[in-house]
N, C-alpha and C positions, 0 to 999 in steps of 0.2 A: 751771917753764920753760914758756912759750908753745908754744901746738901750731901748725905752720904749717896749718890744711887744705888750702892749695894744692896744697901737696907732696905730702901723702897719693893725693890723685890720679892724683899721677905716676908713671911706671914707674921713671925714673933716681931719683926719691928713694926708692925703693922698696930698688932694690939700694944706694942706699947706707947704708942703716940697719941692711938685715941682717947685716955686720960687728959692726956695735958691739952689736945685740940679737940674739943667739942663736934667742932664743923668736920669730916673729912673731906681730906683735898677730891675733886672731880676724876683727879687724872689717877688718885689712887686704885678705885673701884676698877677703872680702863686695866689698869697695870695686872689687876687678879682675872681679868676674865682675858687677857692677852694669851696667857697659858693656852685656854679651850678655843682652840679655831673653829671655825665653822658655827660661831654665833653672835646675835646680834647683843650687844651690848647697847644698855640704855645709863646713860649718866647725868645725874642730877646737878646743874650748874648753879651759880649765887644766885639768880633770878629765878630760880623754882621751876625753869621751863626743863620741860624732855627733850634729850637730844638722842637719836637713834645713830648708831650705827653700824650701815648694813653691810653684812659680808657675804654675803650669799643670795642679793637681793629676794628675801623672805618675808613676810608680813606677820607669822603667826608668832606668838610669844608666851612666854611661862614666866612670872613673879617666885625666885627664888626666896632663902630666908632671908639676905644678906638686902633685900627690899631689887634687887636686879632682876630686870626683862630678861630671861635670854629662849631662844624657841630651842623645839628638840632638834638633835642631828641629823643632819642630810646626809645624803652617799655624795662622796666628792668625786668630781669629776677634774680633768684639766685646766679647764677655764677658772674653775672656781678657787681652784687650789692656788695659780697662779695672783689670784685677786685676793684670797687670803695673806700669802706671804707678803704682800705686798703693804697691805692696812696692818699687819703683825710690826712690820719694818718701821712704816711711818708711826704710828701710834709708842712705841717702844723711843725713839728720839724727839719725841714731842716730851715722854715724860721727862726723858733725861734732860733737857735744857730749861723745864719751868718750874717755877719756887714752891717749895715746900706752904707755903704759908696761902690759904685756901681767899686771900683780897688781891691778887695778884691774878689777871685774868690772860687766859693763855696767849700766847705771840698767833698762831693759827688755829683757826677752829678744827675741830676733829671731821667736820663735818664738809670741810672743803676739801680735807684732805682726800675724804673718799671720793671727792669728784672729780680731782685729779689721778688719782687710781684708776679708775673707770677710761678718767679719757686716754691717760698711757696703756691701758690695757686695749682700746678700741685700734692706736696707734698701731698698736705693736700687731692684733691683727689683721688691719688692713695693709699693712706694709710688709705681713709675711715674715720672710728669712732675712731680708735685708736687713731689717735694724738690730732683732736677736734670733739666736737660736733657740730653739725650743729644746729643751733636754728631759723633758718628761716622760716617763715611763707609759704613759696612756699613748701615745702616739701611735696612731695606726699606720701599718704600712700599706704603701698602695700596690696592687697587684697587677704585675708586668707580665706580658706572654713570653712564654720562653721561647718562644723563634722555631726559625727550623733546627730539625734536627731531633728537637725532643723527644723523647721518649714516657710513654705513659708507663709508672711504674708497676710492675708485676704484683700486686696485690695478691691474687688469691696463688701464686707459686707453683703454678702447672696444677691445682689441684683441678678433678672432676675432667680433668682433659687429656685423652686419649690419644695420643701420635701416631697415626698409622704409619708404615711405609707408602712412598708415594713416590712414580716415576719421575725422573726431572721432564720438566715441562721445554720442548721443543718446537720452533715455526712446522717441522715437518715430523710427520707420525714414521717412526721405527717400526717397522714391520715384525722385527727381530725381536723385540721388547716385550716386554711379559707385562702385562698390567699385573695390577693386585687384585686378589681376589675379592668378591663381593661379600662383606660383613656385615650381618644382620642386625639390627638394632635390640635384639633379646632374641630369647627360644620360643618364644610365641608368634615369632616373625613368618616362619615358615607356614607357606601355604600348604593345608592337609590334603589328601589325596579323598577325591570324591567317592562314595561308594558304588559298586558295582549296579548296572542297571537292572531292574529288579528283571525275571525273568518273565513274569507276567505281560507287562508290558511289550515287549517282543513281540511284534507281529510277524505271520507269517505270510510271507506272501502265497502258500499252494491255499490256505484255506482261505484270504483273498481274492483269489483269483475263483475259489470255486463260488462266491458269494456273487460276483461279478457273472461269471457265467450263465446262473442263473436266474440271475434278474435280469440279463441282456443275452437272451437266448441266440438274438438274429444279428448281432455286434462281435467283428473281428476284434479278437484280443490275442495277441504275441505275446513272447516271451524272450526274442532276440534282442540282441545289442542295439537301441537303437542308433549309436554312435556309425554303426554298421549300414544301416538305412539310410539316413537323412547326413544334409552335410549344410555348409554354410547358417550355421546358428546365428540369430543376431535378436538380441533383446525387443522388441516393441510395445511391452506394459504389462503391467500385473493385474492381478485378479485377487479375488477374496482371499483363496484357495492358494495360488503359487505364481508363478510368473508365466508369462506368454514371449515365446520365442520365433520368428522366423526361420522358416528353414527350404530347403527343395530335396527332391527325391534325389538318392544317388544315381539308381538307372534311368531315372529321365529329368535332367537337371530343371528342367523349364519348367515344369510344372511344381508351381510353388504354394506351401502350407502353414497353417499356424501351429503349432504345440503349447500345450500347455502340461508345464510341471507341478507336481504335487505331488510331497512327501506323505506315505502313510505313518500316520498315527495309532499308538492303540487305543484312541478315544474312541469309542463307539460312537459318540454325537458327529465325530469328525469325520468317521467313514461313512456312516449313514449319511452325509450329506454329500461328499465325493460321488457315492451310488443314485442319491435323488439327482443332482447334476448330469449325467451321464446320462440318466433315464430319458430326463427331456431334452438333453442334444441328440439323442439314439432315436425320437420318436418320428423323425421324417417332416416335421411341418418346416412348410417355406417360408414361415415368420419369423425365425428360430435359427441361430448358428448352425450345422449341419457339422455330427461328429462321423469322421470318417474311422477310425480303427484305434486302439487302446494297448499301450506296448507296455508290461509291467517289467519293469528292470532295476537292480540295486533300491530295492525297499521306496521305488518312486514310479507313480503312474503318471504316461505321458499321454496323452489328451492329442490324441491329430484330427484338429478340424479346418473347414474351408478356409481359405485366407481372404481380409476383408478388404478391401479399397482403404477406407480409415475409420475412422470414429467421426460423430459429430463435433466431441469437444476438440478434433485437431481444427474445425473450421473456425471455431470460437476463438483461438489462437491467432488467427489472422483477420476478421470482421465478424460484424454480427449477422444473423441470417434474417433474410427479407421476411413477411409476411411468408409468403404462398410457399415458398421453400419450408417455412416454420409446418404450415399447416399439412403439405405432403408428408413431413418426418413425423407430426403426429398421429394422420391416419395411418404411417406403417406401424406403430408403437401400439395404438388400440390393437389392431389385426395381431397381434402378438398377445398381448395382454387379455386378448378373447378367448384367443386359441387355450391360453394353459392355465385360465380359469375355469374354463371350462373343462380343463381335465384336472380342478381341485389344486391348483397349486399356487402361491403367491407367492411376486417375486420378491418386493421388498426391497429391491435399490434399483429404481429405475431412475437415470438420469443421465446424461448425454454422453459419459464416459464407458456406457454399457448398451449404447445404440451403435451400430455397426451398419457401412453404407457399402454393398457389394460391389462389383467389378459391373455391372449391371443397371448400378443407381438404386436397388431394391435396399428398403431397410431390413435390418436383423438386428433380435434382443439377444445379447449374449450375458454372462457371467451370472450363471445359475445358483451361485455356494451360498448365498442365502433364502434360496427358495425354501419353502416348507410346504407343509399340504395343509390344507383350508379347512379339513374338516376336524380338524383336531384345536386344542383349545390353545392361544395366540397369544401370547403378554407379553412378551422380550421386546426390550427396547433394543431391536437391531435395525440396520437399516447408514444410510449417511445424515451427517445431523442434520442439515439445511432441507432434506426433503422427507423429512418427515412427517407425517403425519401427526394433527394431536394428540390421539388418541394411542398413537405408538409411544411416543412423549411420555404420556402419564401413562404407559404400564397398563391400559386397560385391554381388554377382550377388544379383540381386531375380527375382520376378513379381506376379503379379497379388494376391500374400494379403497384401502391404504393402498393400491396403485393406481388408483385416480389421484386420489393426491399428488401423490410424488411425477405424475406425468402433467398436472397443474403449473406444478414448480417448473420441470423441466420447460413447458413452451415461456412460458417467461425468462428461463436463462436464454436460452436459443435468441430470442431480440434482445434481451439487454446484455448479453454476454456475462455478466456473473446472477447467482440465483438470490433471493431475496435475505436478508440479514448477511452480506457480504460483507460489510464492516467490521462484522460483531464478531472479537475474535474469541469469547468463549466461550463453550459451548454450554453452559449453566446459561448466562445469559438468552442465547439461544433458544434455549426450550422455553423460556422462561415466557419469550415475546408470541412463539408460535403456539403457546396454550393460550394463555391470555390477553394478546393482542388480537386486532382483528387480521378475516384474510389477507391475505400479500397479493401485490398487483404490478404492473408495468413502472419501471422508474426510471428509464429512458430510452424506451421503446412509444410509439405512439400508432400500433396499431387499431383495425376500426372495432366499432363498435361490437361488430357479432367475433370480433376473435375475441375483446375485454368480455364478452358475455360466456364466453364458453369455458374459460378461466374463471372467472367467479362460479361457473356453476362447478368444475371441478374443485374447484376451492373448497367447497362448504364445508364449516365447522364440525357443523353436526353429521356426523358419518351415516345417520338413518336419511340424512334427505341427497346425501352424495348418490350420484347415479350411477351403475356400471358402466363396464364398456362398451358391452350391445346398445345401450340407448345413446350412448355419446355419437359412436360411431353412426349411427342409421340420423342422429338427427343432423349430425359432421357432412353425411350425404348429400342429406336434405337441401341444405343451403349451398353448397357445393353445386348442385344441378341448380338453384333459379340464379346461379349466378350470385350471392350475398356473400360469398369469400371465394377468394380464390385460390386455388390449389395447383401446385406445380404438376411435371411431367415427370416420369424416371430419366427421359434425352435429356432433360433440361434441369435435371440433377447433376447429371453427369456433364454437362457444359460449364455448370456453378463451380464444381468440384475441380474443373481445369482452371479455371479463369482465376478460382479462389486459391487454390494451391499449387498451379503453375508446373502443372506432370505433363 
């Protein structure tokens, strides 16, 4: 009997065959789920076995009413879709060439077919373009540089973007050519003009000068140009206060002097300290820089004092200083620090850049702007940080033996050429070691015994057992005469001072 396959297809021929065949055929059930791609079909054969077949290689499955496995939908992808049509294909001609009548068992199993599916699908990818085209809509494209030339496309359309005018750019600058003017980034750009200085503030110099006068009654003070007086200016270091200049006289060129400039301020703390300065270069002691005359000109007092040979810190620049040379610069620095303690004042930054070594080999203590007076009550942390005192450190009530200290410090720079925490670059740190830590001592210097003893004794922590200078100096003597250190000459300063800096 003739098979129709139209009918096979159809649902109404479907019910009506299954009156007359009890059994239905296997490849029927295939035929109604060929419709729904994308699932697995499971088909009951004469032998009562399951047979699966996967199209989406899936495991999970749903019992329909119709007694059919099928799992829910996937999202298709390329591959999968390809391997559907493919089991759609073979499954649809397996039905059309097998017999209606359900003892007739098929020419190939359904199940080999998918494995031939699979492996033409493996073919087809490993082989690429060669064997087929891929004409699928999923196909992604690969993305190629577009070379030179390209152009990135103008998205935002000049927005947000200003064009100024702009000169054409040339190897050589046109003289002739007008730049563009300078545009501000907003109204807020412009810098405001500063208010007027208050009028307060304004010092004068006549009631300057008469403050001056009367606190240095026996001190010449001008009022000439000094541009007028002195000639050949030449920088040599600054001071607390201002700078120090070399210079020589116009009518006698040879004879040459130091200057020192300073701006009057209308601080009151800032002139009163100008005036204490002044007082004790004015006072005549031979320990002491020697102020020759005070020239007030354009809101700035000029300072004429002796001119020195050098400093000690220029020696330190080129070696370190011996013993006995150490020990002559510090008995001239007592004789200094006796002298103007004993006229109440303390100096507060004694160290080798404010020792001064004259034409003579005599030392002198110069740069007075931190001096104060002793009897008044003492807490400012002033001073340089390395030779400080503790007790300046932590703020407390001082007098006059915070220049023991800091001349402590100083003979230990003089042999080891830098002072003690030289490493340490900050200065928190800094206090931190000179409060807490114990004294500082020689770190590579290796002088004797009685110079290490005379340094620990100006060292001492405690400011009540530090000694003045009258006692340093008389017991400095002391040893000094049996011979127990030894002590340079002023000639033999003055030979050091050739040898060492080559004048």
């Amino acid at each position: 009997m003739p098979i129709d396959r139209a009918a096979l297809h159809s649902p109404t021929s479907q019910r009506a065959t299954r009156p007359q065949n009890k059994t239905t055929s296997p490849y029927t059930r295939v035929s109604q789920a060929a419709d729904q791609p994308g699932k697995i079909v499971t088909r009951r054969s004469s032998n009562q076995n399951l047979v699966k077949s996967k199209s989406l290689g899936t495991t999970s499955t749903s019992r329909n009413v119709s007694g059919l496995v099928t799992p829910p939908p996937l999202p298709r992808t390329p591959e999968h879709r390809h391997v559907h049509e493919l089991t759609e294909k073979t499954t649809r001609v397996a039905i059309s060439h097998s017999p209606t009548t359900p003892d007739t068992p098929p020419a190939t199993p359904p199940s080999q077919h998918n494995k031939e599916n699979r492996r033409r699908v493996a073919t087809r990818r490993s082989m690429g373009s060669l064997n087929a085209k891929d004409t699928s809509p999923y196909k992604k494209e690969v993305w190629k540089s577009p070379g030179k030339g390209a152009e990135i496309p103008d998205i935002l359309e000049n927005a947000f973007i200003i064009r100024y005018p702009t000169a054409a750019i040339t190897s050589k600058r046109d003289k002739t050519q007008k730049q563009p003017p300078w545009l501000p980034s907003s109204h807020y750009a412009q810098i405001p003009e500063l208010p007027p200085w208050p009028v307060s503030r304004v010092v004068s110099l006549q009631s300057f000068e008469k403050r001056l006068r009367k606190a240095l009654p026996k001190l010449t003070i001008s009022t000439m140009d000094p541009n007028a007086q002195y000639v050949g200016f030449a920088e040599i270091g600054t001071g607390v206060n201002g700078s120090v200049v070399r210079a020589s006289l116009q009518s006698n060129p040879s004879v040459l002097i130091a200057i020192k400039r300073c701006r009057i301020d209308a601080d009151k703390e800032y002139r009163a300290a100008i005036v204490r300065e002044l007082r004790i270069m004015s006072s005549g002691s031979p320990h002491v820089i020697r102020l020759r005359e005070i020239t007030l000109w354009n809101n700035q007092v000029w300072m004429v004092m002796d001119l020195m040979r050098c400093s000690v810190f220029a020696i330190l620049l080129k070696q370190g200083i011996p013993e006995n040379y150490t020990i002559y610069l510090a008995r001239g620095c007592l004789l200094a620090l006796m002298w103007m303690h004993s006229q109440g004042f303390i100096h507060r930054d004694v160290k080798c850049e404010n020792l001064l070594i004259g034409l003579d080999g005599e030392l002198k203590l110069a740069d007075f702007g931190l001096a104060t007076r002793a009897d008044t009550l003492n807490c400012e942390r002033l001073g340089t940080t390395r030779w400080m005192a503790p007790e300046v450190v932590a703020e407390e009530a001082y007098d006059h033996r915070v220049d023991l200290w800091s001349l402590g410090i100083t003979i230990i720079e003089m042999m080891d050429r830098v002072p003690p925490h030289y490493l340490v670059k900050e200065d928190k740190e800094v206090f931190k070691r000179i409060v807490h830590e114990g004294a500082p001592t020689f770190l590579y210097a290796f002088p004797t015994t009685y110079t290490r003893g005379l340094v620990a004794w100006l060292l001492h922590k405690d400011a009540d057992e530090r000694p003045d200078a009258r006692d340093v100096l008389e017991e400095l003597d002391a040893h000094i005469e049996r011979s127990l250190i030894q002590c340079a000459k002023a000639q033999q300063m003055l030979h050091f001072l050739n040898v060492t800096l080559g004048r």
